[in-house]
C-alpha positions as CSV (number, residue, x, y, z in Angstrom):
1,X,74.5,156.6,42.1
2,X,71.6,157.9,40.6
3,X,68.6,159.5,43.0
4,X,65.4,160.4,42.6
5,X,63.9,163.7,45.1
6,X,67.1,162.9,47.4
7,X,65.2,162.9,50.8
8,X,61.6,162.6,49.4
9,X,59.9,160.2,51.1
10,X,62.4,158.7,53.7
11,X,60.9,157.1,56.2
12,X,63.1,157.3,59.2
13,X,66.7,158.5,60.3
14,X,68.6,155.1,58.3
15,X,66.7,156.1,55.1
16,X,67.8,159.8,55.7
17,X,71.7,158.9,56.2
18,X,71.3,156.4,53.4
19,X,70.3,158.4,50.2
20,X,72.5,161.3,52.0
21,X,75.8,158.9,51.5
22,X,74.7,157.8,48.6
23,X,73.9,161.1,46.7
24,X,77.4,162.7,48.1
25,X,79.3,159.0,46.6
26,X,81.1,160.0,43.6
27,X,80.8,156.0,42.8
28,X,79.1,153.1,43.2
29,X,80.1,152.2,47.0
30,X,80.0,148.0,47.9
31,X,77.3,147.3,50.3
32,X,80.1,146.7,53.0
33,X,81.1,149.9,52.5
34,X,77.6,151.6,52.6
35,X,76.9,149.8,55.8
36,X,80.0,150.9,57.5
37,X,79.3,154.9,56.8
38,X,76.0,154.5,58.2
39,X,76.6,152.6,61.1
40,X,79.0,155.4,61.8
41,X,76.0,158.0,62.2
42,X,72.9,155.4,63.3
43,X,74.1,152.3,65.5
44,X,71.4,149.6,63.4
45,X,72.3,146.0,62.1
46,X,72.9,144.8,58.3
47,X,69.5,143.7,58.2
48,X,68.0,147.1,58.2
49,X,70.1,148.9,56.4
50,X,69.6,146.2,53.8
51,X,65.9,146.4,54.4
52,X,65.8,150.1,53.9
53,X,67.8,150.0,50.7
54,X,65.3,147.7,49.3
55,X,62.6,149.7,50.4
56,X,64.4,153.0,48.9
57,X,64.6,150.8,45.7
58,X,61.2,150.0,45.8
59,X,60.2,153.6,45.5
60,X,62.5,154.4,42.7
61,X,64.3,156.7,44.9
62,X,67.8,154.9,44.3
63,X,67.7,154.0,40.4
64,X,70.7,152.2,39.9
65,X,71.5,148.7,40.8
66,X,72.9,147.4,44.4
67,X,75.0,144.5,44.0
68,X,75.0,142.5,47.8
């Protein structure tokens, strides 16, 4: 997964654990997968993660796709 300034601009703890997972992936991880590693570090519901990850998108800090 490609990132853009790894932990530029993340807005709160999820977005933190988020581009951390992603940037240490060595591939594309499912979404299922993604949300199991961070509910592992943050307690937090689908919703958000997804929400983050679509706000992370938004700002070009994750460039490649995610596939839910």
């Amino acid at each position: 997964m490609h990132l853009k300034n790894k932990l530029a601009g993340a807005a709160d703890k999820i977005s933190e654990v988020l581009l951390r997972i992603l940037s240490a992936a060595a591939q594309p991880l499912e979404t299922k997968e993604l949300e199991k590693l961070v509910y592992e570090e943050v307690k937090t519901t689908r919703a958000i993660i997804l929400k983050r990850l679509h706000i992370l998108r938004g700002k070009c800090l994750i460039l490649s796709l995610i596939h839910i």
